[in-house]
N, C-alpha and C positions, 0 to 999 in steps of 0.2 A: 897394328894388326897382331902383332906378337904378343902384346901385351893381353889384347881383348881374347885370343885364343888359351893363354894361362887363366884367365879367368871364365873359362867358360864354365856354368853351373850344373849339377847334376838332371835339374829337368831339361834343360837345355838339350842336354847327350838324351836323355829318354826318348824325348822328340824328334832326336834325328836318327835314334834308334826306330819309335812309331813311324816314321816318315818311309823307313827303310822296310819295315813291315808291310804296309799297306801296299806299297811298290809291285810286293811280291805274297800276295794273299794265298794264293792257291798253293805255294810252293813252301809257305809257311805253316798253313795245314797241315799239310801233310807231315812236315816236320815233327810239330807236337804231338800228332797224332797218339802216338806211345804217350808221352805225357798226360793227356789228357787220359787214357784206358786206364793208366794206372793210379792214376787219382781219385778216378769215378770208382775206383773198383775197392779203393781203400776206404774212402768216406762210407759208402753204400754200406759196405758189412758190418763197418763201424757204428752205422745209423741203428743197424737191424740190432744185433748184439746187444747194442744200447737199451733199445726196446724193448727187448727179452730179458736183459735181465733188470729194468724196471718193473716189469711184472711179476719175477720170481722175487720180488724185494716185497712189491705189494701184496704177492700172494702171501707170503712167509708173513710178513707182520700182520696181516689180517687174521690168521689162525694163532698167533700169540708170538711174540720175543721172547715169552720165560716159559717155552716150551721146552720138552726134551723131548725124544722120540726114539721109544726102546723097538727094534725087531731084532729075529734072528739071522736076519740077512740083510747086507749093505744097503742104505735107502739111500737117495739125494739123486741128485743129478750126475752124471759120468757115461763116458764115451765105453763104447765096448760092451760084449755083454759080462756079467756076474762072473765071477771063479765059481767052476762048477762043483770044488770043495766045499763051499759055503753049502749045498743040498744036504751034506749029510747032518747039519744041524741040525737039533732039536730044537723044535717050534718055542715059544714061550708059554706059560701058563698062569692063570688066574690065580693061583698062588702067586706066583712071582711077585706082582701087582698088591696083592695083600702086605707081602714084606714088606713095599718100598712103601708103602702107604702106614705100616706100623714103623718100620726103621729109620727112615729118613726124614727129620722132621724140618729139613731145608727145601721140602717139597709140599706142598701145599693139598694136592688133589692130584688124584691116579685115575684114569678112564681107560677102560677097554674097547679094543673096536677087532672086532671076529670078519676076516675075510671070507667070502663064501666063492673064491674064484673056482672056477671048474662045474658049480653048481647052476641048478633050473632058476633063471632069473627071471624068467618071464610072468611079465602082470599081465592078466585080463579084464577086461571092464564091457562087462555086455558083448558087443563084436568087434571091439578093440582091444591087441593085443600090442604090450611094450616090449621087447625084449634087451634093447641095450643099459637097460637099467644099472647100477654101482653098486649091487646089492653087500649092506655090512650089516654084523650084529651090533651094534654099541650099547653100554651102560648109559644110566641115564644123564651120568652126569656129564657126558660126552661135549654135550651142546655150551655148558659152561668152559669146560675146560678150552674145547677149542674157538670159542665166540662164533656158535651159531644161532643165526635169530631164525625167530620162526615170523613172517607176513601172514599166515590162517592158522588159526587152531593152537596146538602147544605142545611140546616135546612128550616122552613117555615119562613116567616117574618109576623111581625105585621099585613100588610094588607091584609094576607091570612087567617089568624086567625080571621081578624074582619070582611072580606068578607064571611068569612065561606068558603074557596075553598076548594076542592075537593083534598086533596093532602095529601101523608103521606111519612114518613122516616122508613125505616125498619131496623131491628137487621140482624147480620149476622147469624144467622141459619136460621130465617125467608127467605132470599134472598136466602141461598143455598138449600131450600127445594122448593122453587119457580123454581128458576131457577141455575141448580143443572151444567149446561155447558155455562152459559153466563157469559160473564167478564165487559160485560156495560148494566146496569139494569137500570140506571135513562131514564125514559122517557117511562118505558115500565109503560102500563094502568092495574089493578087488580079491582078484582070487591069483593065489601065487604059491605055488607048489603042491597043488592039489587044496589050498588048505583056503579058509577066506578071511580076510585083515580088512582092519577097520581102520580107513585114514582119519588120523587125527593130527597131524598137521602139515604144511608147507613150507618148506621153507622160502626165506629171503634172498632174493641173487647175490652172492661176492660183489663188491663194488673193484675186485682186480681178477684178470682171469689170464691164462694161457694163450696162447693164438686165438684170444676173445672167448675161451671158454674155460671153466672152472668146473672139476670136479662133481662137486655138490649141483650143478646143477640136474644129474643125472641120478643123483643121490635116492638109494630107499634104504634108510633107516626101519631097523626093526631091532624088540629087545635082545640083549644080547645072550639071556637065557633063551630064549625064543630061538635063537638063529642056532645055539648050540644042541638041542633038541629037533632041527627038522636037518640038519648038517652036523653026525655026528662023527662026519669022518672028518670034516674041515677043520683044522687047528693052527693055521698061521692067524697069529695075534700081534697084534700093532699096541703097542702100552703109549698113551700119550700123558705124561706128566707135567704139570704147571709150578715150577719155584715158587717158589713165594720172592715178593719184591725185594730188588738186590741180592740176592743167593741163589745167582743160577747156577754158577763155578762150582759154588758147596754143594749144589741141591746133585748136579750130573755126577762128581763125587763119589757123592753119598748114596745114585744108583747104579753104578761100575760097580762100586762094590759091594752092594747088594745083589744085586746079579750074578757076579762073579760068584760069590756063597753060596747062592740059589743054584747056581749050574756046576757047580763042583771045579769050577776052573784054577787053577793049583799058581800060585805065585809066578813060578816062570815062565807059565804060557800066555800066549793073547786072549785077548776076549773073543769068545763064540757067539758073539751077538753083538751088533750095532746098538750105538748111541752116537742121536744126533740132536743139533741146534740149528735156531733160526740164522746164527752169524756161521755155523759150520756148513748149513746148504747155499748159502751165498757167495762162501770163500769155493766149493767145487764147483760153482758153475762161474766162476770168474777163472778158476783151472781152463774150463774147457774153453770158453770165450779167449783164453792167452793160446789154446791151442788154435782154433781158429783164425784168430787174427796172424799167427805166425805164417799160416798156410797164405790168407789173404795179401799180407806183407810181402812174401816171396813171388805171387803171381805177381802183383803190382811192380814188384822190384822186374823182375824181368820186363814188363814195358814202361819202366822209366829208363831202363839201361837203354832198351833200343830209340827210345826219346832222346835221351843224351846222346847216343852216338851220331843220329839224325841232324842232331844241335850241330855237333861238332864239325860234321862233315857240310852243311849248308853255310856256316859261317868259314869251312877253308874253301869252299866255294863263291863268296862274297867276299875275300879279298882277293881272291885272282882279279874277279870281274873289278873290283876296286882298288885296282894297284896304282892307276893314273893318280885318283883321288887323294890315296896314302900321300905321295909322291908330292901334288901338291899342297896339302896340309904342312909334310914336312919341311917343303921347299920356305913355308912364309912363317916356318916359325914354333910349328904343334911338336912338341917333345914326344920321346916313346910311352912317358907314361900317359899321354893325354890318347896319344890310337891304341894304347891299350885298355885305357877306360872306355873309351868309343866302344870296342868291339865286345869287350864285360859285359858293358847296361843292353850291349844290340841282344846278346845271347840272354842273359837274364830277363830283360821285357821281354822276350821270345818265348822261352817256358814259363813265364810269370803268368800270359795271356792263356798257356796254356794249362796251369794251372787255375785259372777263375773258370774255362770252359769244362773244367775237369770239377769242379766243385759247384758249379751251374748243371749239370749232367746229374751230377750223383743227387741231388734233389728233387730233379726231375724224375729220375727212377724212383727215389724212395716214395713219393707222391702216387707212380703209376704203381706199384706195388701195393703201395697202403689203400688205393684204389679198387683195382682185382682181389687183392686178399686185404678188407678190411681186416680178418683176424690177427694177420701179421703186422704187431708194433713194429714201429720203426723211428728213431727219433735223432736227429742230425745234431752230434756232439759239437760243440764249438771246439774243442780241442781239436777233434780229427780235421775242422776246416784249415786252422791255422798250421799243424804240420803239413798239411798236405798242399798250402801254398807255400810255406816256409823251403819243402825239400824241393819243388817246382823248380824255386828263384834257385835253390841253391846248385842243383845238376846245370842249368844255364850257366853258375860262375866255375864250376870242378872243367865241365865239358867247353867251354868257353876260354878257357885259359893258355888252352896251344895255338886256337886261332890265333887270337891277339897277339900274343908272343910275335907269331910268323909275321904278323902284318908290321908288329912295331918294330923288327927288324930287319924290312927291307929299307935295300940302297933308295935316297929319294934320286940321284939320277938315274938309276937304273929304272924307281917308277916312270920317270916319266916318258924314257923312250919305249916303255910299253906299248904295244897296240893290241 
């Protein structure tokens, strides 16, 4: 008997760990209970996160990699709002764009794109009226630069934009809130700021979007002499720049410092205007997703602690109740290390279990989630599944370790006159 007890096997002890589990189902619930909140709660955000920033990945490389994006005020992704220093900036100007476009020859093509925030957005179409519209001025070469296709009709050209004509491309929601049963728009006239434009094309949907939506779909393009002509007070401009292949490094460069020149900015100050990249808005919003998940970490950490302590105290509760048993074990032979492996695997298959309902859980939410809010991506890393069983098993061995101790160091006579 001695001998078969030194050789007992690790499923062995699991089994009579599960044996000890089932025993006591309701009371073991409860136990992991914490383990299980804090699991579900770390996969879930993990899942979302995930999600989100696959889409900022998709969105970002869909408008170009060898983009750069000049304004005068911080752009990307970031928590909090703007330093309200940055307002006394001076806007950029269609100058500026001309420089970078003779100066810089590690850039390929310069596009202007004229904000019209604060101003009359609103389209009318017979007794339909749009008003959430995205209204920009853009050059023409706008759609090149940033790879937008057009589905009806076809962008503006150069001498629409320099004649200033009357003429715009719209997003598809814009189009289907217009005209909600027409299948050919180009040609039809809208009236939009007292004034009447002639649609001449549609665009194509993003194949990646935001919480299931993308910008451009709301999009009304118009030329961007056109838009500086009916909005002569608006001057926030967006410069979107394309490298030429392999010289993005040189091309951003070689618009800092163009920039810098153009805005009189002096050697030892910072730059008064933003420049950014498709790899530089994907590193800030993995900032914010670290800040995130720090916060998700710490709730989760709080009930895995009260999970562990739960661990800890139900298994010095299950060697009281099993002190006869200790007692006999030890009386025929079982060393301290084998009831200390007993009472290890009881506590580790304890939050292990709780760990697969805590990863069976955060599924299920991501599911009812992506559910109710199809817009909200959500996509379940195989990393966060595997730490989140990993730290499970492992609080069952941390929190697990005094029981055992206690059990493998009772007297076996003393077990056995127990009652």
């Amino acid at each position: 008997m001695v001998i078969l007890l030194k050789r007992i096997l690790p499923i062995e002890t699991i089994s009579m760990a599960l044996g000890t589990i089932r025993a006591h189902k309701f009371r073991s619930f409860l136990t992991v209970l914490g383990i299980v909140i804090g699991v579900t709660v770390v996969i879930a955000i993990a899942s979302i996160l995930t999600g989100l920033r696959s889409s900022i990945v998709g969105i970002v490389e869909e408008y170009g990699t060898n983009n750069i994006y000049a304004f005068h005020l911080t752009t990307g992704p970031r928590v909090g709002s703007r330093d309200r220093s940055e307002f006394a900036r001076k806007p950029l100007r269609p100058e500026d764009a001309e420089a970078i476009r003779a100066g810089a020859p590690a850039i390929e093509d310069v596009a202007n794109c004229l904000f019209t925030w604060w101003g009359d957005r609103t389209i009318k179409y017979k007794a339909t009226t749009y008003k959430r519209g995205d209204l920009q001025g853009v050059t023409s070469n706008y759609a090149s630069v940033t790879n937008i296709s057009v589905q009806e009709g076809r962008f503006f050209t150069e001498v629409e934009d320099r004649h200033r004509r009357d003429v715009m491309v719209i997003g598809v929601d814009v189009a289907d809130a217009l005209f909600p049963q027409r299948t050919q728009i180009v040609g039809e006239v809208v009236e939009l700021g007292g004034k009447n434009f002639e649609i001449i094309g549609v665009l194509e949907k993003r194949k990646s979007g935001f919480f299931g939506e993308n910008e451009e779909d709301s999009a009304i393009f118009i030329p961007f002499e056109t838009a500086r002509k009916m909005f002569p007070q608006r001057d926030f401009m967006l410069l979107v720049m394309r490298a030429r292949s392999g010289r993005l490094a040189e091309a951003f460069n070689q618009a800092e410092e163009i920039l810098r020149r153009q805005r009189g900015v002096k050697f030892n100050e910072s730059n008064n205007f933003d420049l950014n990249t498709a790899d530089r808005m994907i590193e800030q919003f993995d900032g914010i997703t670290q800040a995130v998940g720090m916060v998700a970490i710490a709730i989760s950490g709080v009930g895995l602690l009260v999970g562990g302590i739960g661990v800890m105290n139900i298994m010095l509760v299950s060697v009281t109740e099993r002190t006869r048993e200790i007692g006999v074990r030890k009386a025929i032979g079982a060393r301290k290390r084998d009831i200390v492996t007993q009472f290890l695997f009881e506590a580790m298959t304890l939050t292990g279990i709780g760990g697969l309902l805590g990863v069976a859980l955060s599924v299920v939410v991501s599911y009812v989630l992506m559910f109710f809010l199809p817009q909200l991506p959500a996509s379940i890393p195989v990393w966060a599944v595997v730490v989140g069983l990993t730290v499970s098993i492992g609080i069952g061995l941390v929190f697990g370790v005094w029981p055992a101790r206690k059990a493998a160091r009772l007297d076996p006579i003393d077990c056995l006159r127990y009652e």
